[in-house]
C-alpha positions in Angstrom: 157.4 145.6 105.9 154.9 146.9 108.1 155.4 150.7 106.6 154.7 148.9 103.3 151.7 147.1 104.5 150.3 150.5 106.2 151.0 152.8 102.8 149.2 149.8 101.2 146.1 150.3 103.6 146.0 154.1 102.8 145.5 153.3 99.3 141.9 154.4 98.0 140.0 152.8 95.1 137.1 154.5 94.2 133.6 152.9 95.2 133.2 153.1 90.9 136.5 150.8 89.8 135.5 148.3 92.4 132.0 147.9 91.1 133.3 147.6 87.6 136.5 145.3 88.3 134.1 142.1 88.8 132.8 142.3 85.5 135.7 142.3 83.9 137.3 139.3 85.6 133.6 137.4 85.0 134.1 138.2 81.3 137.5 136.9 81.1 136.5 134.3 83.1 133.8 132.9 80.6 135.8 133.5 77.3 139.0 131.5 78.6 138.2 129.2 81.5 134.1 128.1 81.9 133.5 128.3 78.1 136.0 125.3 77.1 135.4 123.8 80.0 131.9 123.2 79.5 132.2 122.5 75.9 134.2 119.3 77.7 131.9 118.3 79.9 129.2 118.2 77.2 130.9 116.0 74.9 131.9 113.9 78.3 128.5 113.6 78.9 127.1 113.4 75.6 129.2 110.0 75.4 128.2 108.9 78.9 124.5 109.5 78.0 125.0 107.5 74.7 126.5 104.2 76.3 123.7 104.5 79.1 121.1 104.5 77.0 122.8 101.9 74.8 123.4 99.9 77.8 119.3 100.1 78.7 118.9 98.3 75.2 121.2 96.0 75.7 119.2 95.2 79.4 116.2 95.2 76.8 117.3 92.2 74.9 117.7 89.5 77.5 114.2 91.1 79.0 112.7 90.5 75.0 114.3 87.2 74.7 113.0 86.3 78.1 109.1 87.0 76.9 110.3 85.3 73.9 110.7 82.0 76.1 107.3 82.8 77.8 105.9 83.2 74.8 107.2 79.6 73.6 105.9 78.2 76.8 102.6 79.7 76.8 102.4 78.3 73.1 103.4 74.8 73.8 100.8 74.5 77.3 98.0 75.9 74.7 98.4 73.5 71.8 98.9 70.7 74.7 95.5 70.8 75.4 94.3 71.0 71.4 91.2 68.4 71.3 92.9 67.2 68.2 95.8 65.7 69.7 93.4 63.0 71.6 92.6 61.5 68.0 94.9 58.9 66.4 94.9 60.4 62.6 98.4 62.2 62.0 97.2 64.1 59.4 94.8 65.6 61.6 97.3 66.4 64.3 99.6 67.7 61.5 97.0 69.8 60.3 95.7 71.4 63.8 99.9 72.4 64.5 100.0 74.2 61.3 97.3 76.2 61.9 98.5 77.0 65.5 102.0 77.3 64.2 101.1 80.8 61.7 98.4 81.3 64.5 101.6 81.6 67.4 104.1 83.2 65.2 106.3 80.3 65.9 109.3 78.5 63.8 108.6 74.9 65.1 106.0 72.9 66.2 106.1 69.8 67.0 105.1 66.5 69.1 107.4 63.8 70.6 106.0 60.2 71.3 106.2 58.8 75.6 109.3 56.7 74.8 111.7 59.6 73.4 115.0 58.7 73.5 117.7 61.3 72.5 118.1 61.2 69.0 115.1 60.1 68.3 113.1 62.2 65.2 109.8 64.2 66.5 106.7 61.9 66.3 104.8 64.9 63.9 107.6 67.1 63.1 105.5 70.9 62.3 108.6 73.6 61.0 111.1 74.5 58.3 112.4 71.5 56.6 113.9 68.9 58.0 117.7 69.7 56.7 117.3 73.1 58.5 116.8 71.6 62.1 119.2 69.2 61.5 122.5 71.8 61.4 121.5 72.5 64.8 124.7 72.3 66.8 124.9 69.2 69.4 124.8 71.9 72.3 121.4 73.2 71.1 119.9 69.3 70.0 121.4 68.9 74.3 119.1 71.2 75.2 116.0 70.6 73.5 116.7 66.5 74.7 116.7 67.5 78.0 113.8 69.7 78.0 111.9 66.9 76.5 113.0 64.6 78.4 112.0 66.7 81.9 108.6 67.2 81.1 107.7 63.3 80.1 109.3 62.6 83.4 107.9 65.5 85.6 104.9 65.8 83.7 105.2 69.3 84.1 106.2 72.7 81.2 109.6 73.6 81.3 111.0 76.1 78.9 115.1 77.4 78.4 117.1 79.2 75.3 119.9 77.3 73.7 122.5 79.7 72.2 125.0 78.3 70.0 126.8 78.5 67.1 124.3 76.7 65.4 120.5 76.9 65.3 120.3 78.3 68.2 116.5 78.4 69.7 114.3 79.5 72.7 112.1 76.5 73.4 109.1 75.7 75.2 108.1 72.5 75.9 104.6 71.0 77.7 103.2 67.3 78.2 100.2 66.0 76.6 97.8 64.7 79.3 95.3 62.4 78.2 91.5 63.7 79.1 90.2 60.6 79.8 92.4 58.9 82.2 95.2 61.7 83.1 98.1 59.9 80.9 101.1 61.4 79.7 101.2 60.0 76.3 103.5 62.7 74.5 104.9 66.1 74.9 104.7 69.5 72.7 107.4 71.5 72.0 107.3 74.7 70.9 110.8 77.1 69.5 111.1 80.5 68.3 114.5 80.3 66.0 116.9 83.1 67.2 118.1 83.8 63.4 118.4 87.1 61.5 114.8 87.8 61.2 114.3 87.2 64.8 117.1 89.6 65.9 116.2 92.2 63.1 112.8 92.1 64.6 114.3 93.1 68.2 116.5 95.6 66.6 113.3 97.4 65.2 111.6 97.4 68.5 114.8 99.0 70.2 115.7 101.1 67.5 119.6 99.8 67.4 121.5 97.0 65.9 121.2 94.0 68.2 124.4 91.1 68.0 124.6 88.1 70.1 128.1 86.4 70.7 129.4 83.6 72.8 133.1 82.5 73.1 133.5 85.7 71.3 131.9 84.4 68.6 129.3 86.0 66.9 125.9 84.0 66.9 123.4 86.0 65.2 123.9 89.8 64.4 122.5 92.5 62.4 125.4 94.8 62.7 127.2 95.7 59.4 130.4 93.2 59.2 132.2 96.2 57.3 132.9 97.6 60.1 135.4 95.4 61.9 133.8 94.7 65.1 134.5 91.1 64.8 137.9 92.3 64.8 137.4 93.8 67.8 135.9 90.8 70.0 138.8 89.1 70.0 140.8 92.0 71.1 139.4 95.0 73.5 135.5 95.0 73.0 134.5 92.2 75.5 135.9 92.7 78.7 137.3 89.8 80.6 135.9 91.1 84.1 132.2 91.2 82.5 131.7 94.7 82.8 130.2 96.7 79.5 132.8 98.1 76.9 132.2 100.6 74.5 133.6 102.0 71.0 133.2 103.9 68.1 133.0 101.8 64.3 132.6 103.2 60.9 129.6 101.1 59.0 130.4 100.6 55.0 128.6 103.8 54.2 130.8 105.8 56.4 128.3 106.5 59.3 129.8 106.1 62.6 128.0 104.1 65.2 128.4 103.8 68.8 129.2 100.2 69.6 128.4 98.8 73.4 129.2 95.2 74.4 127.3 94.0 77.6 127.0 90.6 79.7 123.3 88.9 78.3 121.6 88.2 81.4 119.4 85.6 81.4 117.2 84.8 83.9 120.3 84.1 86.7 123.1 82.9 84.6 125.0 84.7 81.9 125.1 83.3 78.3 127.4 85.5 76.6 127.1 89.1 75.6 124.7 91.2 73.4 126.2 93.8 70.8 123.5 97.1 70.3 125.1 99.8 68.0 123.6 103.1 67.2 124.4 106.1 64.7 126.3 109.4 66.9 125.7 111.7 64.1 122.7 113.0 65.7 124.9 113.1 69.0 127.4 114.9 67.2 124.6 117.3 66.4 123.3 118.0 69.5 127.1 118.5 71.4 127.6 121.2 68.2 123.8 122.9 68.8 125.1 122.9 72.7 128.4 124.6 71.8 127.2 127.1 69.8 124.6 127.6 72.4 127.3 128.3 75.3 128.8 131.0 72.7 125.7 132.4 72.2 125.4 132.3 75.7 128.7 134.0 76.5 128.3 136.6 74.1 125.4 137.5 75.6 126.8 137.6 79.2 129.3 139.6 78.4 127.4 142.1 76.5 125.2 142.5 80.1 128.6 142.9 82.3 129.7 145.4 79.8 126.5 147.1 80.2 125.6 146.3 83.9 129.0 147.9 84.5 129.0 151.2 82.6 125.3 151.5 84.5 127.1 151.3 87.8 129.8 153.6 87.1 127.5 156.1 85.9 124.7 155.8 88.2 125.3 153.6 91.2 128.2 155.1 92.6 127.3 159.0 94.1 124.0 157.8 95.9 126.1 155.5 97.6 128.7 158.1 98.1 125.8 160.3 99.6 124.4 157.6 102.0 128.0 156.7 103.4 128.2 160.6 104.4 125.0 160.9 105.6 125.4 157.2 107.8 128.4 158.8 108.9 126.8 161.8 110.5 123.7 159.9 111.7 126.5 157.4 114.0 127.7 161.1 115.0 123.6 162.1 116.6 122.7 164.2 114.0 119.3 162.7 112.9 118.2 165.5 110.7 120.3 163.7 108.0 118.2 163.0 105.0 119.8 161.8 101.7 118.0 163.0 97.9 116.7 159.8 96.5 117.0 159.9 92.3 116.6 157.2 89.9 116.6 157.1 86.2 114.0 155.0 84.6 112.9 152.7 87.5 113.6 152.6 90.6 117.0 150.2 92.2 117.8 149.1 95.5 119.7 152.2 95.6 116.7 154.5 95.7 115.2 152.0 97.7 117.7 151.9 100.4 117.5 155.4 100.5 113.9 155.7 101.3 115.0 153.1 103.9 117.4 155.5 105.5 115.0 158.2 105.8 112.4 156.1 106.9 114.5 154.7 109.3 115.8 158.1 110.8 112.4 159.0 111.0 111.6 156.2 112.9 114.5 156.9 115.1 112.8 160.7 115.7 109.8 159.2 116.5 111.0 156.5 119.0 112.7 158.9 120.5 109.5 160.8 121.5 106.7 158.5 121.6 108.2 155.3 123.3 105.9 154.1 125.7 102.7 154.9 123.1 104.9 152.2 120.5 104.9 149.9 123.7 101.7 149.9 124.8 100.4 148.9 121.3 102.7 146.2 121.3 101.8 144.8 124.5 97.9 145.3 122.7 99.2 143.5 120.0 100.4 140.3 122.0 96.9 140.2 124.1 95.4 139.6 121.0 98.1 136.6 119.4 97.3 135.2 122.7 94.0 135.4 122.2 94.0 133.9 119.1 96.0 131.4 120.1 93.6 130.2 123.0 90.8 130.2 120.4 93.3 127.7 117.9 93.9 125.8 121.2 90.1 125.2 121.8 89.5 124.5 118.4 91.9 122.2 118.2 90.6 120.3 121.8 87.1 119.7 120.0 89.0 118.2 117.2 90.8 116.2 119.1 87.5 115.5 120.4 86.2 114.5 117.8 88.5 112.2 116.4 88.0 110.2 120.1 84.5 109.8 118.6 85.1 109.0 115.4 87.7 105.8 116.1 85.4 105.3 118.4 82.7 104.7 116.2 85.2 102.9 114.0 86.6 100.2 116.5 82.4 99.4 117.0 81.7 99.5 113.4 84.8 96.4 113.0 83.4 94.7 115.6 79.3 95.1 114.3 81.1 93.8 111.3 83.2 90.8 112.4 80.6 89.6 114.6 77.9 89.5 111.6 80.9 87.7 109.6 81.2 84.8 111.9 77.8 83.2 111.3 77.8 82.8 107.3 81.5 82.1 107.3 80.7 78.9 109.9 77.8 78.4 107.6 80.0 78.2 104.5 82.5 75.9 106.1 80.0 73.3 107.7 78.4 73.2 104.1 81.7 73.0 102.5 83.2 70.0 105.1 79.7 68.6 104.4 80.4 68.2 100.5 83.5 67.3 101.2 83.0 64.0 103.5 81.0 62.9 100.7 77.7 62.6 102.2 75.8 64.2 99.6 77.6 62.1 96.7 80.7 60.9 95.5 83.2 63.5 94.7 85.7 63.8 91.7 89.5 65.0 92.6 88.8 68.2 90.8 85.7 68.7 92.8 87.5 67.6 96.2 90.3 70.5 95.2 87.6 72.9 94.5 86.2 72.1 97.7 89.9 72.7 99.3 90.5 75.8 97.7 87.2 77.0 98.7 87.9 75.5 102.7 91.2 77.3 102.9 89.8 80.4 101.8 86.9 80.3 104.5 89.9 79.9 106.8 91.8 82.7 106.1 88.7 84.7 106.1 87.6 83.9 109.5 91.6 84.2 110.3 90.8 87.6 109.3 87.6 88.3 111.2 89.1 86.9 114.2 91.9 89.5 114.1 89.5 92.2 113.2 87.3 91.1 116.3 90.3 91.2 118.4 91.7 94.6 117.2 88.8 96.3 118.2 88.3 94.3 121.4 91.5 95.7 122.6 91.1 99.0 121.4 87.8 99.6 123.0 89.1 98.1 126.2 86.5 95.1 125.7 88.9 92.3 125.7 88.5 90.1 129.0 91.5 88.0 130.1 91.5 84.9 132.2 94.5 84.7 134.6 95.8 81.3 136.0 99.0 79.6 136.8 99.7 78.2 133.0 103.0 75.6 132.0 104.3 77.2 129.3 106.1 73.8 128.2 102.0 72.6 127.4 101.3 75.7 125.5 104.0 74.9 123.5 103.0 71.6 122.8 99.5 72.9 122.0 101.4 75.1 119.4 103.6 72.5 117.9 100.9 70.0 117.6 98.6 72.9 115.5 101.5 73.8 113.2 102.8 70.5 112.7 101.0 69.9 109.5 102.3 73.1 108.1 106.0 72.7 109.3 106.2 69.3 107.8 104.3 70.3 104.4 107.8 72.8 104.1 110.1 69.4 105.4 111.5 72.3 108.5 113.2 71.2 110.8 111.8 72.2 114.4 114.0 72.3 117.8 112.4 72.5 121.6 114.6 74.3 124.2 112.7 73.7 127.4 114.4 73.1 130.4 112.8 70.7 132.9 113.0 73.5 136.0 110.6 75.9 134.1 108.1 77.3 136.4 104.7 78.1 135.1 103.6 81.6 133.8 100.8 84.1 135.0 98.5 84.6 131.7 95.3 83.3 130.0 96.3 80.4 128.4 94.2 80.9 125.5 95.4 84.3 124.7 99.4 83.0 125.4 98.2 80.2 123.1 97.7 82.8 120.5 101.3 84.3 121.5 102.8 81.6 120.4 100.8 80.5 117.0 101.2 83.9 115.6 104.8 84.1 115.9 105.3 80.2 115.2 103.1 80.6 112.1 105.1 83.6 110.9 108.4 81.3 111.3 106.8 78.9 109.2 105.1 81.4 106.4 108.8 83.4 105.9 111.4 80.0 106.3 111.6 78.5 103.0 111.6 74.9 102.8 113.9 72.7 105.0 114.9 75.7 107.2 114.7 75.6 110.6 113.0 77.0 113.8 113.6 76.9 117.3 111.7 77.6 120.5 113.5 78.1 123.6 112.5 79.4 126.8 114.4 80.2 130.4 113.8 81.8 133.4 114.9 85.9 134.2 115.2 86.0 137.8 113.5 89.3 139.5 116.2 92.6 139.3 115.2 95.9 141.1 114.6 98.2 138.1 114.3 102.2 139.4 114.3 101.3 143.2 111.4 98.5 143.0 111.5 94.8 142.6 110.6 93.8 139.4 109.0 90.0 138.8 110.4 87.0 137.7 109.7 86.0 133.9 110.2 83.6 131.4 111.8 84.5 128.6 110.4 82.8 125.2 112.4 83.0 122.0 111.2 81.8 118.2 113.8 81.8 116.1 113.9 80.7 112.6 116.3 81.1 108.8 114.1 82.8 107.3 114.1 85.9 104.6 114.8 88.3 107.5 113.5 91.6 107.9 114.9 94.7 106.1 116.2 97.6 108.3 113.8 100.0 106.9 110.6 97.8 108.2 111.8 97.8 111.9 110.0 100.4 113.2 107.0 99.4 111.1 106.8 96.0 112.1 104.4 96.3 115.2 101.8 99.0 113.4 98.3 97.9 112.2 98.2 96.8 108.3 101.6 97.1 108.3 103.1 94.9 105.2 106.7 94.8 103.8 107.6 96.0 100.1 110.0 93.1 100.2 108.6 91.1 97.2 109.8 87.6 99.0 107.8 88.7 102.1 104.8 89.8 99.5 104.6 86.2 98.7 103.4 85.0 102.0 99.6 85.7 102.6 99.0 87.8 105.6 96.5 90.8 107.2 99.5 92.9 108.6 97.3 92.7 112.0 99.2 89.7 113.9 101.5 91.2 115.2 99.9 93.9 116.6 97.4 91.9 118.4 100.5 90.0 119.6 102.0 93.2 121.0 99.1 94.3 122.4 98.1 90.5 124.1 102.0 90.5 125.4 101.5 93.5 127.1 98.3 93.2 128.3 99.6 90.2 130.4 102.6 92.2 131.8 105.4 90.9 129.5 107.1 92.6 126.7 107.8 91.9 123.0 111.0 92.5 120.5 112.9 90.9 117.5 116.6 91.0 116.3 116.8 90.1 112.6 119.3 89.9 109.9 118.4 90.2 106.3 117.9 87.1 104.3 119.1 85.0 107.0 116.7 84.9 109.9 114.9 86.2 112.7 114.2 86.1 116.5 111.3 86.9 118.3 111.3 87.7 122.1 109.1 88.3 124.4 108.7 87.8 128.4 105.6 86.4 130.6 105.5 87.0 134.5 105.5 83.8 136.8 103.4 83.1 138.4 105.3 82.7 141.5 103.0 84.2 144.8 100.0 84.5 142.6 96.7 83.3 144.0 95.3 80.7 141.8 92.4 82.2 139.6 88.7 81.5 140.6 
């Protein structure tokens, strides 16, 4: 075996057959292996990329049918407020919701007396004839009795979509308010009819044929019935597991159309599933224009092999021969050796790596002889990198410099600003609490909400000015603190007692965790004051209503921490079931400006500077500050105050 294995080894191929060999196996390659199997994997993905975008339409319907049901809304809060509908004369009222009616693009308009009962006929009925509505099936007449019925009794617009066998209708429906006294003395209701028309309409705007079924039934479809797909609900097309099917039907003019069936999402349940069908005749098209592309394609790389190939057998082959010979006698001392560089047309890497190799044995000769010149410029070439890179290095100190100056400048510009702030905003809220005690006249309820708005506003603006003025305080080292023995079970009342309004407003539910042995804390009260209200504030702000929150607080007894003995502390924890923080913000959470993506925390008003000044007051005092959070279900603040234990009390 090894004599066999050893003649093998002695076996020569010429340099020429082995250049020439992979261009054969490419070509057969491409003509039996890569060329169907691409042809595949087009039409694969010709047909993925045909129910994705069908899918995207389908996702387009409940999104239309959902502006739809705005639209309806919108339509039925507008005519609400018609100054016509505060007159008694029907005719007039009947005439004003016709007008609105072609003016609002909508099927029905109408108006239902204070004492509706279900069943009862509209008070001023504005749509198709009457015999129309009334083959509305008794799930969509359900709907449009409980919508009514909502608004007369909340006083407030409500809207929904009733799909059903019959009639079915997206609906918008909004109380009439009486402008002299604030009455409810009727409601308007507003529906878009979800018929042919409406989903021919959709279909245009999608460019597809849009179905709606329910029960596996079809509600309302512009799909041609020739083609069996009716058929096919009760069998394969909707999936049982909600997940969207596809196929491919055959319309009566022998077109084929790719069918998807998809879950109709709307708002957060699912009513049933939309149908969108297109013509593949123009995917068809495209997979042939590909395949006859990739032939093209082939043809064309196998013309090159054939060519690149005879061009290496012919030309590529005896400079190589000549530079293994002449490598051979250069590894042997011999550097003399020179190689003939030739090229046809234009020059190759061939004639290029012979230059190289006689370039290189020059180099070699002239190493040889002039050594130490080559490293004495070198060593002049480093002095003067080094150089260079002492100028960059000074350069870059006045930068640095300058940037010093510039926050600098910034940090006083904040605090010019903040300080200038304070004086109209206290002038704006003294006027504003003047106005609104009533001692320059007697105030209407809009006026005294006006006067809210405008009072909650001032707030949050000297909220913000009073962070601003902090911010730079601490980073221009301008921020004085007051140190005295302080019980931290007072500051928490302080806290409570200032965010009680707030907590109760949400119906929260708030827990104290205070033993009686806790011994005071070294820190200025005001500033620890502040501690706590940010972080009890931001409990409150991102717990929805009737969460909770809970404050607790122990003592850390002293621990030597690397060979000295560190202080006793009280630990403080505020922890709430909130919305939670998303992994991606932690490391973000303490920077200036910093505010979350998260839409639910986008909700909450907020400068993205309180907990920074938090931080900064926590450490300023000796403690430190962290969090441990869990998405949509709550987070925990920590942080730690020094006793105040051996302290002498402040002056």
């Amino acid at each position: 075996m090894r004599q066999r294995l050893n003649h093998l080894n002695r076996k020569h191929l010429s340099i020429r057959w082995k250049l020439v060999l992979p261009f054969v196996i490419i070509t057969i390659l491409v003509m039996v292996v890569l060329l169907p199997f691409a042809s595949q994997l087009v039409t694969r993905r010709i047909e993925a990329e045909a129910d994705r975008q069908l899918t995207q339409v389908a996702q387009s319907v409940g999104a239309l049918m959902a502006d739809s049901e705005k639209q309806a809304l919108l339509s039925a809060s507008v005519v609400a407020t018609l100054p016509e509908l505060e007159t008694e004369d029907a005719v007039v009222i009947k005439a004003a919701l016709d007008i609105r009616r072609a003016e609002l693009d909508l099927q029905e308009l109408s108006i239902y007396a204070l004492d509706f009962e279900p069943g009862d006929p509209a008070a001023i009925y504005g749509g198709p004839p009457v015999i129309r509505r009334l083959q509305a099936s008794q799930q969509t007449e359900a709907i449009r009795n409980t919508l009514i019925r909502q608004a007369l009794a909340s006083g407030e617009t409500t809207s929904g979509i009733a799909i059903a066998p019959q009639a079915s209708q997206i609906i918008g429906v909004a109380p009439i308010v009486s402008m002299s006294d604030g009455r409810i003395t009727g409601v308007v209701l507003a529906a878009i009819y979800m018929d042919d028309d409406y989903i021919s309409n959709i279909g245009q705007i999608l460019g597809a044929d849009v179905g709606v079924v329910q029960d596996n039934a079809v509600i309302v479809s512009a799909i041609d019935p020739a083609s069996g797909y009716e058929q096919q609900l009760q069998t394969t097309l909707i999936s049982p597991d909600g997940r969207a099917t596809s196929d491919t039907i055959l319309y009566s003019n022998n077109s084929q159309y790719r069918l998807l069936s998809h879950p109709l999402q709307l708002g957060d349940s699912t009513q049933g599933h939309v149908l969108v069908a297109r013509p593949i005749s123009e995917l068809f098209q495209v997979q042939r224009d590909i395949q006859a592309a990739l032939i093209a394609f082939a043809g064309v790389i196998i013309i090159i092999s054939l060519a690149l190939a005879l061009a290496m057998f012919f030309a590529f082959a005896r400079p190589l021969q000549r530079l293994s010979l002449a490598a051979r006698q250069l590894s042997s001392g011999h550097l003399d050796q020179r190689v003939q560089v030739t090229h046809s047309i234009f020059r190759d890497e061939i004639s290029d790596l012979g230059e190289s190799f006689n370039e290189m044995v020059e180099e070699l000769q002239a190493l040889y002889e002039g050594l130490e010149y080559r490293v004495q410029k070198r060593t002049i070439e480093l002095e003067e990198e080094q150089r260079k890179l002492n100028e960059a290095l000074a350069a870059l100190a006045v930068a640095r410099d300058e940037a010093i100056a510039a926050n600098q400048a910034k940090s006083e510009f904040v605090s010019t600003v903040s300080h200038e702030l304070k004086v109209p905003m206290t002038s704006i809220r003294g006027y504003n609490q003047l106005l609104a005690s009533g001692m320059v006249g007697a105030l209407n309820d809009q006026q005294k909400d006006f006067l809210l708005r405008v009072e909650n506003n001032v707030q949050r603006m000297m909220t913000l000015v009073s962070d601003l003025t902090d911010i730079s305080r601490l980073e221009t080292g301008q921020l004085r603190l007051e140190y005295t023995a302080v019980p931290i079970e007072e500051v928490v009342d302080e806290v409570v007692h200032a965010t009680q309004a707030n907590i109760e407003a949400k119906e929260q539910e708030l827990t104290l965790g205070l033993p009686d042995s806790l011994p005071s804390v070294w820190a200025d009260r005001n500033r620890l004051a502040q501690i706590m209200t940010n972080l009890v504030s931001n409990a409150n702000k991102y717990t929805p209503d009737g969460g909770k929150i809970i404050i607790n607080a122990k003592i850390m007894e002293a621990r030597k921490s690397s060979g000295a003995l560190a202080k006793d502390c009280v630990l403080v924890a505020i922890k709430d079931s909130g919305i939670g923080i998303h992994p991606d913000d932690f490391p973000k959470m303490f920077q200036k400006f910093f505010r979350s993506e998260d839409e639910k925390t986008r909700q909450a008003p907020g400068t993205g500077l309180g907990l920074t000044i938090t931080k900064s007051l926590v450490e300023l005092q000796g403690g430190s500050i962290w969090f441990e959070s869990e998405f949509r279900k709550g987070t925990t603040f920590y942080f730690t105050m020094p006793t105040a234990n051996g302290r002498a009390p402040a002056v």
